[in-house]
C-alpha positions in Angstrom: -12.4 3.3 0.7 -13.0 1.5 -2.6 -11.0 -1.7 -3.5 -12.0 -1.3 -7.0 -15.2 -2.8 -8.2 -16.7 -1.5 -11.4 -20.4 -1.6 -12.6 -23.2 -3.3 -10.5 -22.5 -6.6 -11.6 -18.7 -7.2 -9.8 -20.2 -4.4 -6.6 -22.8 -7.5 -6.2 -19.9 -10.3 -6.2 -18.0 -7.9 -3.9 -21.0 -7.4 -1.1 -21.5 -11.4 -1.4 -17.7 -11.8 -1.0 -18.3 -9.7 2.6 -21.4 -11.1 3.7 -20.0 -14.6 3.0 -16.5 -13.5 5.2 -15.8 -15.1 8.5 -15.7 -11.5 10.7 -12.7 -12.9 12.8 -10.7 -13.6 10.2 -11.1 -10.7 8.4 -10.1 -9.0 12.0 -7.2 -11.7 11.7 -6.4 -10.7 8.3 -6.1 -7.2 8.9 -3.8 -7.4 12.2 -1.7 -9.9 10.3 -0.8 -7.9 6.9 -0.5 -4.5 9.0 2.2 -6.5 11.6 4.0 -8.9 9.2 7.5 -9.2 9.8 8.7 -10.8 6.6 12.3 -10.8 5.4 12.2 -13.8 3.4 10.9 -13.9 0.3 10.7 -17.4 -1.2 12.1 -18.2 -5.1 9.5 -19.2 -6.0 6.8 -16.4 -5.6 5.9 -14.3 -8.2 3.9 -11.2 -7.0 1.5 -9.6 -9.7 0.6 -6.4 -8.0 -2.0 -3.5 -9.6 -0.6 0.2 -9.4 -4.0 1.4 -7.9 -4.5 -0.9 -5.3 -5.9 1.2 -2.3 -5.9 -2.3 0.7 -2.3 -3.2 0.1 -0.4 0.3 -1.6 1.7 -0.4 -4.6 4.0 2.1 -3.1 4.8 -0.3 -0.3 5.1 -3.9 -2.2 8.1 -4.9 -4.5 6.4 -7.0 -7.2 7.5 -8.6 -10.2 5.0 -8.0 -12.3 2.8 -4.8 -12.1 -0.6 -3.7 -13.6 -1.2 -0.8 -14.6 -4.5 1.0 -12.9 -4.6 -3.0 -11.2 -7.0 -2.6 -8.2 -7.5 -5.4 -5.4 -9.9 -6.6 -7.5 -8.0 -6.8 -10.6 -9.1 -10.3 -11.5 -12.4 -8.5 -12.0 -11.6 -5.4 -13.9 -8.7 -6.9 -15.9 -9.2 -10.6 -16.6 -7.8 -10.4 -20.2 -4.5 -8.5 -18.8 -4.0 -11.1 -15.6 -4.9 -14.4 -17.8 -2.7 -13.4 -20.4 0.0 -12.8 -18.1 -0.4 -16.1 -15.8 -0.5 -17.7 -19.2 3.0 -16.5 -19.9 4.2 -17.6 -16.5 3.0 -20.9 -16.8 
C-alpha cells in the first residue's frame, strides 16, 4: 500500500518517519482507528481530508474541507493547497 509519497526526497522523510515510530503504538494506532466508536463530533473540529487517501478512505470520513487527489501525506505533496487553506481558517 502507498500512503502517497512522491519523488525520493519525501520516500526518505517517510522511511525516517517509520524507523523513528514507537512499534506499539503504531500497533495501538491501528487497533484504535479500525475500533473507534465515535458519535460525537466536537464544534470545534475542522477535518481537511485528501480524496486519495489510501490509510483512512475518503469514502468513509465526512470532512469539511476536501483535497482533491490529497494523500495521507498531503502536507508533503500539497503544501501550497493545505497552507493556503489553514490560512483561510485561521
Amino acid at each position: 500500500m502507498t500512503l502517497g509519497p512522491k519523488g525520493d526526497k519525501q520516500k526518505k522523510i517517510f522511511r525516517e518517519i517509520l524507523k523513528d515510530s514507537d512499534p506499539g503504538f503504531i500497533k495501538w494506532a491501528i487497533h484504535s482507528i479500525m475500533h473507534w466508536n465515535n458519535s460525537t463530533i466536537p464544534e470545534n473540529v475542522i477535518h481537511i481530508h485528501g480524496t486519495a487517501d489510501r490509510l483512512l478512505p475518503y469514502r468513509l470520513v465526512t470532512a469539511n474541507y476536501t483535497v482533491n487527489k490529497g494523500t495521507h501525506l498531503m502536507i508533503l505533496n500539497n503544501p501550497e493547497e493545505i497552507s493556503r487553506l489553514l490560512k483561510k481558517l485561521i
